[in-house]
C-alpha positions as CSV (number, residue, x, y, z in Angstrom):
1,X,43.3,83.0,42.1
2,X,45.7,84.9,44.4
3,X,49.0,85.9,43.2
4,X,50.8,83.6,40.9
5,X,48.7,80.7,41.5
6,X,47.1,80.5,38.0
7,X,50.5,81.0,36.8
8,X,51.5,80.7,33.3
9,X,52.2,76.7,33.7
10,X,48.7,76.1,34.7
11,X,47.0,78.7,32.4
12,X,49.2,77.0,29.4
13,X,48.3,73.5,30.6
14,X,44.3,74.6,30.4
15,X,44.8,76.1,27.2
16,X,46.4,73.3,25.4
17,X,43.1,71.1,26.9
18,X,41.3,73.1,24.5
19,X,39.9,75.5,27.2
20,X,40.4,79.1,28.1
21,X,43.4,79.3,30.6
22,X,43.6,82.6,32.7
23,X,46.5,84.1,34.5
24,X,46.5,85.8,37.3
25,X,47.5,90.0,36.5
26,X,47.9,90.5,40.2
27,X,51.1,91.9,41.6
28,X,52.8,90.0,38.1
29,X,56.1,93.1,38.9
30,X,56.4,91.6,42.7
31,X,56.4,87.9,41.3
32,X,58.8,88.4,38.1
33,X,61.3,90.2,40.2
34,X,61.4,87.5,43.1
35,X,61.9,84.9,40.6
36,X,64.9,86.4,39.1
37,X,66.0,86.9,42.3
38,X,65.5,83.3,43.4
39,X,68.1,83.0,39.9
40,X,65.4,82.3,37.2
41,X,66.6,78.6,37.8
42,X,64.9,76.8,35.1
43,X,65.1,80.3,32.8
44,X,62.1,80.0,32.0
45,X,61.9,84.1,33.2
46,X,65.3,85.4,30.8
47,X,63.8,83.2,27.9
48,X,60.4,85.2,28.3
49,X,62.6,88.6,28.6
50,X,64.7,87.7,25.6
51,X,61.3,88.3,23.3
52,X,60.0,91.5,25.0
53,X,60.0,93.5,22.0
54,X,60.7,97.0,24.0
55,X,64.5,97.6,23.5
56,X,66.6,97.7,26.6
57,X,64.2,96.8,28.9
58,X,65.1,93.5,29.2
59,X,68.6,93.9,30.3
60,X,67.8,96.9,32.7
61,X,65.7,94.6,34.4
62,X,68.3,91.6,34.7
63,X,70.7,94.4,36.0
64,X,69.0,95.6,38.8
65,X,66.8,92.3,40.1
66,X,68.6,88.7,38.4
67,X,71.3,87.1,40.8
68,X,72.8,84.5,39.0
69,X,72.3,80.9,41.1
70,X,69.9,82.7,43.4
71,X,70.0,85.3,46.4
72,X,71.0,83.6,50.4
73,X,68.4,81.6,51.9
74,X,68.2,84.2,54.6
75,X,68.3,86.8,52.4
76,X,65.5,89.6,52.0
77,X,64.1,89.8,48.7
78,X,64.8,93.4,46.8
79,X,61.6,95.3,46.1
80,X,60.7,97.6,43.6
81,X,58.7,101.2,44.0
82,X,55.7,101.4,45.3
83,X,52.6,102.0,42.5
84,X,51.7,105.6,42.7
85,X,49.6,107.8,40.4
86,X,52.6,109.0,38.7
87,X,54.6,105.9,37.9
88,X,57.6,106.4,36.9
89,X,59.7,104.9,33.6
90,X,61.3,102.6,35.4
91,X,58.3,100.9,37.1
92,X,56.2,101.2,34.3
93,X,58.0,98.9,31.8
94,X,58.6,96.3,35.0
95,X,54.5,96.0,35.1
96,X,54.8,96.1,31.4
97,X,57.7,93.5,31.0
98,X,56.4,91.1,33.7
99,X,53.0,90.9,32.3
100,X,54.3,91.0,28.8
101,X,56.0,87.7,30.8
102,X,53.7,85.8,31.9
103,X,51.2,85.6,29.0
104,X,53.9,85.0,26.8
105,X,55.4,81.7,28.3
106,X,51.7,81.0,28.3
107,X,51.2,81.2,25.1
108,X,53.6,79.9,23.7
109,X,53.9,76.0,22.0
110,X,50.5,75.8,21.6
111,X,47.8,77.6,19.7
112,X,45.0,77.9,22.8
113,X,43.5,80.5,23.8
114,X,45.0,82.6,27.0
115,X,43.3,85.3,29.1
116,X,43.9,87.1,31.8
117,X,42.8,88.2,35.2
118,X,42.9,91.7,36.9
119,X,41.4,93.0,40.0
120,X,39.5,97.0,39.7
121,X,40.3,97.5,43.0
122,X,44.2,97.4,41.7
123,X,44.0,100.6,39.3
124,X,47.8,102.6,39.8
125,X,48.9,99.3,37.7
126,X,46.2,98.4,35.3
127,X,47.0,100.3,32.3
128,X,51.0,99.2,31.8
129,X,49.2,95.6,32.8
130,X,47.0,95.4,30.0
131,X,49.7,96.8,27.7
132,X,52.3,93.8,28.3
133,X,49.5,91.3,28.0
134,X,48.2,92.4,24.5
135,X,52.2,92.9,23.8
136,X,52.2,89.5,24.5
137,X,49.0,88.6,22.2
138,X,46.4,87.8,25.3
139,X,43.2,86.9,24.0
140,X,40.7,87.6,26.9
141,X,40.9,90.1,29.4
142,X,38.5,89.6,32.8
143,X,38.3,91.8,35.2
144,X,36.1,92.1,38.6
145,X,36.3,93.4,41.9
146,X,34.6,96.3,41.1
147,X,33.2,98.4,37.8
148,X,35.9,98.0,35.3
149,X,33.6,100.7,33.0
150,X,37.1,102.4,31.4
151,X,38.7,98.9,30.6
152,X,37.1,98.5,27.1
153,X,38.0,101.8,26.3
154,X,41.4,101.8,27.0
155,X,41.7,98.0,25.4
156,X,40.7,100.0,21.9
157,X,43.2,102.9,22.7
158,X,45.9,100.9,23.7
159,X,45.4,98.3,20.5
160,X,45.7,101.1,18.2
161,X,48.7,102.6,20.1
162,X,47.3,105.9,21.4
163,X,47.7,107.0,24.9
164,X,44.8,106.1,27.2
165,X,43.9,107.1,30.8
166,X,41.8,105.6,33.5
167,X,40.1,107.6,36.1
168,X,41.2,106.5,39.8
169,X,39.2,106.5,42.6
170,X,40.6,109.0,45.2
171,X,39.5,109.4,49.0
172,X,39.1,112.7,49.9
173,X,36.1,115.2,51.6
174,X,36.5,118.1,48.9
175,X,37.3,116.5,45.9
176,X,37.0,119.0,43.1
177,X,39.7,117.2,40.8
178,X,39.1,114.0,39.1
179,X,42.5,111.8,39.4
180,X,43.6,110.3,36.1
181,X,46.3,107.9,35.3
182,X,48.0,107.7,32.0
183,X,49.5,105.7,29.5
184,X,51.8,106.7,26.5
185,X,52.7,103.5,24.4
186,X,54.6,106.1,22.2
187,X,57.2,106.2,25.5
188,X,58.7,102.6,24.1
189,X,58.7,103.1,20.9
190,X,61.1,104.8,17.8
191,X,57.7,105.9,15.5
192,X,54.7,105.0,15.6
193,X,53.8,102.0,18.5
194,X,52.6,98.8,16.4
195,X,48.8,98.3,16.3
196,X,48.1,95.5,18.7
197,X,45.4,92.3,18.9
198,X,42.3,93.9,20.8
199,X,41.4,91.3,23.5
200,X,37.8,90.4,24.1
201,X,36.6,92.1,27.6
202,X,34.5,89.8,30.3
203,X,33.3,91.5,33.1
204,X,33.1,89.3,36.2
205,X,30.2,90.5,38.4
206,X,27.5,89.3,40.7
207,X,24.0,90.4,39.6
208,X,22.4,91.6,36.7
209,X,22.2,94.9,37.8
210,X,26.0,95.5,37.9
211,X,26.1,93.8,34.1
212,X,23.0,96.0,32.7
213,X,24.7,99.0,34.4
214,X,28.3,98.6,32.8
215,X,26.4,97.9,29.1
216,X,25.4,101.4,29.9
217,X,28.6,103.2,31.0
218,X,30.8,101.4,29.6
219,X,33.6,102.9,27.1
220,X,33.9,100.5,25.0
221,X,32.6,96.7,24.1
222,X,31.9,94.0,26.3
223,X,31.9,90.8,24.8
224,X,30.0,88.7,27.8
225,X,30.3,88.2,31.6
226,X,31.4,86.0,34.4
227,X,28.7,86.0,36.8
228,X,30.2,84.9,40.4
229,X,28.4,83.8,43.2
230,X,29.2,84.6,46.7
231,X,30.4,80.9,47.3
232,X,33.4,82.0,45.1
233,X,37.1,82.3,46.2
234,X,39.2,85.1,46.7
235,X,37.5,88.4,46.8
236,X,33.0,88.0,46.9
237,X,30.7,91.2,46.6
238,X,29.6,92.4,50.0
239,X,26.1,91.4,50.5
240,X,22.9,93.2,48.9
241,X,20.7,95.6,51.4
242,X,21.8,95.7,55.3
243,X,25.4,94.2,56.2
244,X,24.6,91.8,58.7
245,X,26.4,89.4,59.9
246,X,26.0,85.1,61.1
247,X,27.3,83.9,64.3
248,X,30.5,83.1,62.9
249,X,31.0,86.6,61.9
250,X,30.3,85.7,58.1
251,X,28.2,88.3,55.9
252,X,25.1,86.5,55.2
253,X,24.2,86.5,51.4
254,X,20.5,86.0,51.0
255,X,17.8,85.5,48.4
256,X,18.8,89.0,46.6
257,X,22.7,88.2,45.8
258,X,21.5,84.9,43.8
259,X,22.0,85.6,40.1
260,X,18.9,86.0,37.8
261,X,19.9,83.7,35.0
262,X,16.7,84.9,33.1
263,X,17.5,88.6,33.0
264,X,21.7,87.5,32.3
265,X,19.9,85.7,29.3
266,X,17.5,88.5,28.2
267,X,21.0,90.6,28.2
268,X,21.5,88.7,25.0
269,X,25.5,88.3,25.6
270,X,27.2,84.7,26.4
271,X,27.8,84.5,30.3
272,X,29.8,81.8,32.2
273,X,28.8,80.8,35.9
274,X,31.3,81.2,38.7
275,X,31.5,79.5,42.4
276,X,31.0,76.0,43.1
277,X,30.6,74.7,40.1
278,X,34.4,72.9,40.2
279,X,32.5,69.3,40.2
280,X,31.2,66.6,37.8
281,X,28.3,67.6,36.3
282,X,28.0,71.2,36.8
283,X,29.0,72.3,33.4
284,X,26.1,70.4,31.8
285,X,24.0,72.3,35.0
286,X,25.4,76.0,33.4
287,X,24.6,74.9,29.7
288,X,21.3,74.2,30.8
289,X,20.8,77.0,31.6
290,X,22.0,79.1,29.1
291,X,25.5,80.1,29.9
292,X,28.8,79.4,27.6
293,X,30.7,77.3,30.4
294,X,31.7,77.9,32.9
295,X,34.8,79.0,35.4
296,X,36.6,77.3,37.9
297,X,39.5,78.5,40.4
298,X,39.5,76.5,43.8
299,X,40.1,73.0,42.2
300,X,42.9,74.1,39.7
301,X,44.9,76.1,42.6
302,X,45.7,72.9,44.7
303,X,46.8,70.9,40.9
304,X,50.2,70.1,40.7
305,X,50.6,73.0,37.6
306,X,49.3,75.8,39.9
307,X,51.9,78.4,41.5
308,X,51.1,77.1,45.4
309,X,54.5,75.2,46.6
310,X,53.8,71.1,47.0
311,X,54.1,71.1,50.3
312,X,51.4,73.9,51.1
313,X,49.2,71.8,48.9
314,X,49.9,68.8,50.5
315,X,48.7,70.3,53.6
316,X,45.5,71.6,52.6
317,X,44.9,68.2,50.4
318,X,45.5,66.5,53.6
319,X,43.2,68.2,55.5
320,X,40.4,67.8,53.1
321,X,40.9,63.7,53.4
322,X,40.6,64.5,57.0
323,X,37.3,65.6,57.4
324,X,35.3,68.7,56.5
325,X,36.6,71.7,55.5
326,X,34.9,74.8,56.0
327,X,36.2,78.5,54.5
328,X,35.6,81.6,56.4
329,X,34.3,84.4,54.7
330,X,36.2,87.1,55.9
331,X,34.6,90.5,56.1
332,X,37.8,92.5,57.3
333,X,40.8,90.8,55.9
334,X,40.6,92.6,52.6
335,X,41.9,96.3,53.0
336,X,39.5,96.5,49.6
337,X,36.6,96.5,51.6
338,X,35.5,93.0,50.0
339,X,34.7,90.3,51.6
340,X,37.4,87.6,51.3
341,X,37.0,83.7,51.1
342,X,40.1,82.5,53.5
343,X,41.1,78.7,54.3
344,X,41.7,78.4,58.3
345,X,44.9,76.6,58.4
346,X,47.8,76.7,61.3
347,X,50.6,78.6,60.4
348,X,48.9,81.0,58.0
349,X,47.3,84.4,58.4
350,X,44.4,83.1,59.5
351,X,45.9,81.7,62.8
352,X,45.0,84.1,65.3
353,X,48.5,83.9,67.0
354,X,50.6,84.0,63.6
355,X,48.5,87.3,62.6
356,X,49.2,88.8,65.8
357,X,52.7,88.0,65.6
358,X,53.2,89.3,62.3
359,X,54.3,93.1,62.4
360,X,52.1,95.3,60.4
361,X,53.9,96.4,57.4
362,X,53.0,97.5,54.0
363,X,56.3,97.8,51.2
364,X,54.4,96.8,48.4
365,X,51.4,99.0,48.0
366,X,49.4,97.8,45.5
367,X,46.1,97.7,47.5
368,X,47.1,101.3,49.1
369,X,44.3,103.6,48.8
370,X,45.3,107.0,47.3
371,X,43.8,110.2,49.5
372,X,43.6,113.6,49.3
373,X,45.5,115.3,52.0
374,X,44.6,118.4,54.0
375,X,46.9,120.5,51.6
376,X,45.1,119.4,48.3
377,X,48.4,116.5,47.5
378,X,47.9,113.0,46.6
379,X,48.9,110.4,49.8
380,X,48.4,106.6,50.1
381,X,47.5,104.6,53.1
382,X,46.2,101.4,53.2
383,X,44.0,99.8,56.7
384,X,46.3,96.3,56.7
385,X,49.4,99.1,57.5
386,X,50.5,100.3,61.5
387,X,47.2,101.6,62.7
388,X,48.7,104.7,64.0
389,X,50.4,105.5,60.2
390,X,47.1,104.9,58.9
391,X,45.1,107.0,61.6
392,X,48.0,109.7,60.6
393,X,47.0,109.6,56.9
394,X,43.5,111.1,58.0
395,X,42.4,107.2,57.8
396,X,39.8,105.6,60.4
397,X,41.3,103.6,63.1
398,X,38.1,101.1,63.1
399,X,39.3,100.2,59.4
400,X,42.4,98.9,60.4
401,X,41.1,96.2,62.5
402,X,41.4,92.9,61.5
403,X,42.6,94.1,58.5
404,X,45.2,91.2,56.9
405,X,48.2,92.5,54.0
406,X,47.4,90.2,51.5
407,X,50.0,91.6,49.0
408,X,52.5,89.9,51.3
409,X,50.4,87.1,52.3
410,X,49.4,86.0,48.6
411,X,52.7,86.4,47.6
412,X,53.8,83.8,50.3
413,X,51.0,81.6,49.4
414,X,53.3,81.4,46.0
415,X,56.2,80.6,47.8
416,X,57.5,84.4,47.5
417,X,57.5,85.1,51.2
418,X,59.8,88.0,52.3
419,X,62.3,87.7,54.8
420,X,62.2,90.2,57.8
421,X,65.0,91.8,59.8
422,X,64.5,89.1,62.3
423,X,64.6,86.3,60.1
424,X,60.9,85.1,60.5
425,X,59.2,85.1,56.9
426,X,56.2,86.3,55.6
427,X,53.2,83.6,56.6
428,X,50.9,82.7,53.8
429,X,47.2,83.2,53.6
430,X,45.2,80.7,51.4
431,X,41.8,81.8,49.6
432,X,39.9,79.5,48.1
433,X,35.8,78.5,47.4
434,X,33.2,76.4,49.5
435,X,34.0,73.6,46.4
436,X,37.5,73.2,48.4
437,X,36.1,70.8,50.3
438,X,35.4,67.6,47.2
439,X,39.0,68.7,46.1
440,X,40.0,64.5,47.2
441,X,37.7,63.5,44.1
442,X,40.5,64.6,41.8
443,X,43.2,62.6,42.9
444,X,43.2,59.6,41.0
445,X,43.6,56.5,43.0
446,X,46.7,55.6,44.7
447,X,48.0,58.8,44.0
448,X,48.7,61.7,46.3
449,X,48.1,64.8,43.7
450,X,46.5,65.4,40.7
451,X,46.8,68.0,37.7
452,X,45.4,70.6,35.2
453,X,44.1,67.2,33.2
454,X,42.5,65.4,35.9
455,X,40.4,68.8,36.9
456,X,39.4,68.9,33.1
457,X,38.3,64.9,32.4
458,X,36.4,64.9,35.8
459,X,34.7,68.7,35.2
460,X,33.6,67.1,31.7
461,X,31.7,64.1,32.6
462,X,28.1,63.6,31.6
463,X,25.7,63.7,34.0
């Protein structure tokens, strides 16, 4: 669900419903940093800090990001470094400390169980991410947006406190190197690190292919699957056979890209259904046939415990009373490649005149590409940057086009929107699934939102 959207309020209100609430992993360093900056107001950031159990982490972190009753109004936010393949000590135990964060506050007060969600396509950050979540006692880790084949492995390693590595995808013609990216928990520690709590591993993908394939490769166990379908928010899986495209400019998923439930339940593991299934009755639909539960993102992202400001949400509520409501499934905003599910609303990203207003700049680099230059060294470039940098960095110029930054624009969806030099502020861009459009059904009467609760009572009734 974006960035900071399934924050740890909303994930801590599921859990204590007795269901599984997920976090969002996604850009955790950007958000944690901006919220000290904003002063940690409610210090609900310092009290999550005060239990990191690294030594010294803590305070290096309030020194160089927390300003005490928050920065100006027209003030640009600080930022931290960019991800590379060599991160170093510094950036590390941010990732580390702002995951440990956010899976901590929620966690804690309740004993429900907490998971949390990270994207493949995001690898320079993935390691010190899953380390501050299990540091932090996370019981589920999901991952999709790609084939997360290392993540089990390095979910044993890290448990049992040995260094791990993950092998990242690198761009390049000649390749003869494989790129790896390490992790030392021995770095933190005086002795030995302290064994952790493994977390169970789901695999969110799209066809039963993908799932038989990582049983295969995979490094370690995989304890069952989320099994999406293209109707889904956020990132979808491009299409199966030829990419072609409706007269809206949508791909068009067909016959092949709908999940075989038989062969999901011939896999013999537990499997959840994803996309479209936020709605009364659905859940009995999944049990049916033969899945666990299932998961929902659209209709807890617009509840009144999710990370999106009130008044963006009163917006998009708002329009859904209106009349229909129909997401575009984007097959350039994404510099992954993915398609991407997108909510036309003025004033955001989507608005042809605000994305052509908004210069193209990338300072946070998490969904940079890294490339192997002419001289054998490791750049990054990423297609939502300046088309001519990109074309510099031995990139395509037809991949920068329509190409959308969404680590600003999901960051502003959160209400984390940088300030430029010319006082405009990053615009928002809101993702969400086809289901977006029954989202009035769970505001109770007379009343203008609705929360975490309401979502959960209405999702549970019988048929």
């Amino acid at each position: 669900m974006g960035v900071a959207v399934s924050n740890w309020r909303l994930a801590s209100a599921v859990a204590q419903a007795g269901q599984l609430g997920v976090v969002s992993g996604t850009l955790l360093s950007a958000v944690l940093i901006r919220r000290l900056q904003e002063g940690d107001l409610d210090g609900r950031m310092r009290h999550a800090l005060r239990h990191f159990p690294i030594p010294g982490v803590a305070q290096r972190l309030l020194d160089d990001y927390f300003v005490p009753g928050g920065k100006a109004a027209g003030a640009p936010y600080k930022l931290a470094a960019m991800p590379t393949l060599s991160l170093s000590p510094r950036a590390t135990e941010l990732i580390v400390a702002a995951t440990f964060a956010e899976v901590f506050l929620a966690k804690e007060g309740h004993s429900g169980r907490v998971g949390i969600n990270l994207l493949e396509k995001i690898q320079l950050a993935t390691l010190p991410s899953l380390y501050g979540a299990m540091l932090a006692g996370v019981d589920y880790v999901l991952m999709g947006a790609g084939i997360p084949r290392s993540i089990p492995g390095a979910l044993d390693s890290l448990a049992a406190g040995h260094t791990c590595s993950l092998r990242i995808d690198v761009h390049g013609d000649s390749l003869r190197t494989e790129y790896l990216s390490f992790f030392r928990p021995q770095i933190f520690w005086r002795g030995n690190p302290p064994e952790l709590l493994q977390p169970r591993f789901l695999a969110i993908v799209s066809s039963v292919a993908i799932a038989a394939r990582l049983l295969k490769i995979s490094t370690g166990a995989i304890e069952g699957f989320i099994v999406e379908a293209d109707t889904a928010g956020g990132h979808n899986a491009p299409p199966r056979g030829a990419g072609t495209l409706n007269s809206e400019g949508e791909p068009v998923y067909g016959p092949r890209d709908v999940p075989d439930l038989k062969k999901f339940r011939d896999l013999g593991l537990p499997f959840w259904l994803a996309g479209s299934y936020g709605q009364a009755g659905k859940l009995n639909e999944a049990l049916r046939a033969g899945a666990q539960g299932i998961q929902v993102g659209t209709v807890f992202a617009f509840c009144e415990e999710s990370g999106i400001p009130a008044s963006l949400k009163e917006r998009v509520l708002e329009q859904c009373r209106e009349g229909p409501v129909r997401i575009f499934t984007d097959p350039m905003a994404s510099p992954t490649g993915f398609p991407f599910k997108v909510l036309p609303l003025p004033g955001t990203l989507s608005d042809p005149a605000t994305y052509a207003a908004r210069p193209r700049v990338c300072d946070l680099g998490y969904l940079r590409q890294p490339y192997e230059t002419t001289d054998g060294k490791i750049g990054y470039r990423c297609p939502a940057e300046r088309a001519d940098d990109y074309v510099e960095k031995q990139g395509e110029f037809l991949h920068t086009v329509g190409r959308k930054c969404l680590c600003n624009g999901l960051l502003a969806t959160a209400g984390f929107g940088q300030i430029r030099d010319d006082g405009s502020v990053e615009p928002p861009i809101i993702t969400a699934g086809k289901e977006i459009a029954r989202l009035s059904e769970f505001v109770p009467p007379g009343a203008k939102s609705y929360t975490a609760h309401n979502v959960i009572s209405h999702l549970i009734e019988e048929d």
